[in-house]
LOGU-756261 format. One line per 4 residues: number of its first residue (from 1); for each residue z, y, x of C-alpha. Coordinates in nm, 4 decimals. Example, Ala and Ser with C-alpha at 12.3 -4.5 7.8 and 13.67 -1.06 7.14 Angstrom:
1) 0.7800 -0.4500 1.2300 ~ 0.7140 -0.1060 1.3670
***
This chain:
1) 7.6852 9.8165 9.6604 ~ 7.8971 9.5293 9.5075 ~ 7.8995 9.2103 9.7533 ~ 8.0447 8.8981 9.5979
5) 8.1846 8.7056 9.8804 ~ 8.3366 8.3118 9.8181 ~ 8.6889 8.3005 10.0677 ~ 8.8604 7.9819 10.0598
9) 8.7772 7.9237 9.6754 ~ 8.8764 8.2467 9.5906 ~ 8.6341 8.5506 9.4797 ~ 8.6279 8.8713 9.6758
13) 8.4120 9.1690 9.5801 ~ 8.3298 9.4210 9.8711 ~ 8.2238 9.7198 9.8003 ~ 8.0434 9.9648 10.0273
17) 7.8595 10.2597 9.9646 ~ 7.4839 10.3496 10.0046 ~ 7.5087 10.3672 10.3756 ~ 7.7044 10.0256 10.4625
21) 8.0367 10.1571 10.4718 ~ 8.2758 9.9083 10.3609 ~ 8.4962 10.1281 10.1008 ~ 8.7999 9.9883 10.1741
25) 8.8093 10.1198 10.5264 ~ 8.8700 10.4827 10.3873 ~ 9.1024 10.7269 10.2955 ~ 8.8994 10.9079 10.0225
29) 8.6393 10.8297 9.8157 ~ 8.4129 10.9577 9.5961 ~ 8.3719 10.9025 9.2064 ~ 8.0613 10.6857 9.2655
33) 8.2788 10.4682 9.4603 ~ 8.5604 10.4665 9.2455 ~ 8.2790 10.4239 8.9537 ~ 8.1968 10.1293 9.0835
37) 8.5647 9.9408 9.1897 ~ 8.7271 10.0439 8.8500 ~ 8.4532 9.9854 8.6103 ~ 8.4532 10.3230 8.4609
41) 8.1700 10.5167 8.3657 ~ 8.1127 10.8331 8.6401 ~ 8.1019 11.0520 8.2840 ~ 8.4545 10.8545 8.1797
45) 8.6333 10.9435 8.4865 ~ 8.4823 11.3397 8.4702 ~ 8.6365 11.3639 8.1182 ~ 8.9930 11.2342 8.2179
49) 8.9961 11.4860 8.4888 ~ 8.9461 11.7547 8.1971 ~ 9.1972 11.5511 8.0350 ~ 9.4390 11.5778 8.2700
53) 9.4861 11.1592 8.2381 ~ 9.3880 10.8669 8.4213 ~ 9.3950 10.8546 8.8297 ~ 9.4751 11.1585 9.0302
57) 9.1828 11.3311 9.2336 ~ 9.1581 11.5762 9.5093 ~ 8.9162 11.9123 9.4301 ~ 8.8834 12.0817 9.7792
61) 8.8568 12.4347 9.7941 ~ 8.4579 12.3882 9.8070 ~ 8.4747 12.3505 9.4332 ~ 8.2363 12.0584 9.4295
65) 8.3335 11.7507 9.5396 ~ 8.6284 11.5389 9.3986 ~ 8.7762 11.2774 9.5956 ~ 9.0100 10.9700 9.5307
69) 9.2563 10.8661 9.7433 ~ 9.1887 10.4814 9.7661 ~ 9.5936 10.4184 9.7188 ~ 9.5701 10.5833 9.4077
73) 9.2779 10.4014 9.3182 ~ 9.4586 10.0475 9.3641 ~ 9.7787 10.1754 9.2222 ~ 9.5734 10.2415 8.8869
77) 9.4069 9.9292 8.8792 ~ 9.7580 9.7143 8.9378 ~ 9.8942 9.9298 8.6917 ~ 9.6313 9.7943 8.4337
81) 9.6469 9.4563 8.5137 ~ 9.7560 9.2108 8.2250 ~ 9.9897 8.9344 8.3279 ~ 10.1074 8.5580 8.1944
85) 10.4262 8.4056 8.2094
***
């Protein structure tokens, strides 16, 4: 869930997941979480895993779930940022 959030004149989007969680209070997340603070399509984020591109994941030995680390996360989307002189 995407909350828009008016501090001080300034836009902040908070994101938490289906059960209230605020997502920046983790360690991990999950691509439906990442999904949703990048932009990125859930199938655009599967194929640059196949890829081998885009933000590093964790695959525990489960085999199933992947997991972002949320440092990672914001280190991508700095990375991508577009700056003025």
């Amino acid at each position: 869930m995407v909350l828009p959030v008016n501090h001080g004149g300034f836009l902040i989007i908070l994101l938490s997941n289906s059960m209230g969680v605020d997502v920046m209070d983790k360690l991990y997340l999950k691509e439906k979480e990442v999904a949703l603070m990048t932009g990125k399509a859930i199938s655009t984020l599967r194929n640059e895993r196949c890829l081998r591109k885009g933000i590093p994941y964790l695959k525990p030995k489960d085999g199933r779930s992947i997991y972002y680390k949320l440092q990672d996360v914001c280190d991508y989307m700095e990375s991508q940022r577009i700056a003025f002189e």
